[in-house]
C-alpha positions as CSV (number, residue, x, y, z in Angstrom):
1,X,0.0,0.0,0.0
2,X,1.3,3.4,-0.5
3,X,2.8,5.5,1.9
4,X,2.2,9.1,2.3
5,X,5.7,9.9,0.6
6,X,4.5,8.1,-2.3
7,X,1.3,9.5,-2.7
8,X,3.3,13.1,-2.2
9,X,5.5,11.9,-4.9
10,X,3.0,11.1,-7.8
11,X,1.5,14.6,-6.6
12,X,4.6,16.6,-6.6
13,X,5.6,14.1,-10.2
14,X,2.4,15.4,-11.8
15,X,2.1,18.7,-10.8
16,X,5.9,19.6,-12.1
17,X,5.8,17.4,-15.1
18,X,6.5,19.5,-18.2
19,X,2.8,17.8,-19.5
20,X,0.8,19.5,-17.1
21,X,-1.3,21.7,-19.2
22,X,-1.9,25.5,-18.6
23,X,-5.8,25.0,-18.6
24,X,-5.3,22.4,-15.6
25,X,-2.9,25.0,-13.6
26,X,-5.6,27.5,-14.4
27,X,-8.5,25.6,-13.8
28,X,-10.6,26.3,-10.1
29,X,-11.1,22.8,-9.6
30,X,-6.8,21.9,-9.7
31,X,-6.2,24.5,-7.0
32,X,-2.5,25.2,-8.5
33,X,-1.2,28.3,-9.4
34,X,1.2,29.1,-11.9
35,X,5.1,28.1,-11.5
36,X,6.3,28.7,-15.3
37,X,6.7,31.6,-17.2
38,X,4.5,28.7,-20.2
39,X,1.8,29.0,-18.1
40,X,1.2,33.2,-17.8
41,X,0.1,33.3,-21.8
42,X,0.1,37.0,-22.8
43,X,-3.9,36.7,-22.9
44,X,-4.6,34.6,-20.0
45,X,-7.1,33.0,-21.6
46,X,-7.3,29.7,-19.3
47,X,-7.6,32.1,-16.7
48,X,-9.9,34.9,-18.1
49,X,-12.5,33.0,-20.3
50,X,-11.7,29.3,-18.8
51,X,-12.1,30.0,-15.4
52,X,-13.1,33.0,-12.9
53,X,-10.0,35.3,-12.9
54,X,-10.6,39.0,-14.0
55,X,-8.2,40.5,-16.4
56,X,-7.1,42.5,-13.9
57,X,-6.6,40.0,-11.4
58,X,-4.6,37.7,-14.1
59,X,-2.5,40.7,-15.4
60,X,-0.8,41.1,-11.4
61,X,-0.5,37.9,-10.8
62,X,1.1,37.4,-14.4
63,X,3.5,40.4,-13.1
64,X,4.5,39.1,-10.1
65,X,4.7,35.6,-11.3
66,X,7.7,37.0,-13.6
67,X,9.1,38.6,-10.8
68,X,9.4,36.2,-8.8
69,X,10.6,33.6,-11.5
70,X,13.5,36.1,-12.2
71,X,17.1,34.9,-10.9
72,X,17.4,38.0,-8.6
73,X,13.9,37.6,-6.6
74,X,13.2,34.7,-3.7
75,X,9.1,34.2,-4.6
76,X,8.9,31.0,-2.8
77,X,10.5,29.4,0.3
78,X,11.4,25.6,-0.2
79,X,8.4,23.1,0.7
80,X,10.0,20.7,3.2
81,X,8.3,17.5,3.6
82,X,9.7,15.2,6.6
């Protein structure tokens, strides 16, 4: 049976695998948010007309996401698991 590590592990696999599709990081139902730069389309269209983000709404968190993406910024702490 699996342990919680491995159930963690096909998560963490699935969620960083370069097959994961913008529409399912953009989707309400996945709960993910963006983590590649292949994700924040200029339009935002999985976002805007897919799901319930504003243009607004999608246009600062597209801006920050490339922030934080940069080399020079720290936008996320590691996610330890023990």
């Amino acid at each position: 049976h699996a342990t919680k590590k491995d159930v963690l592990w096909d998560f963490f696999a699935y969620t960083n695998s370069k097959y994961t599709a913008a529409e399912d990081v953009a989707s309400y139902a996945s709960w993910l948010d963006s983590w590649r730069r292949s994700q924040l389309t200029e339009d935002g269209y999985w976002f805007t007309n897919q799901s319930t983000w504003s243009p607004v709404a999608y246009n600062e968190h597209r801006a920050v996401m490339y922030w934080a993406l940069t080399s020079d910024a720290n936008g996320a702490m590691n996610l330890r698991i023990p």
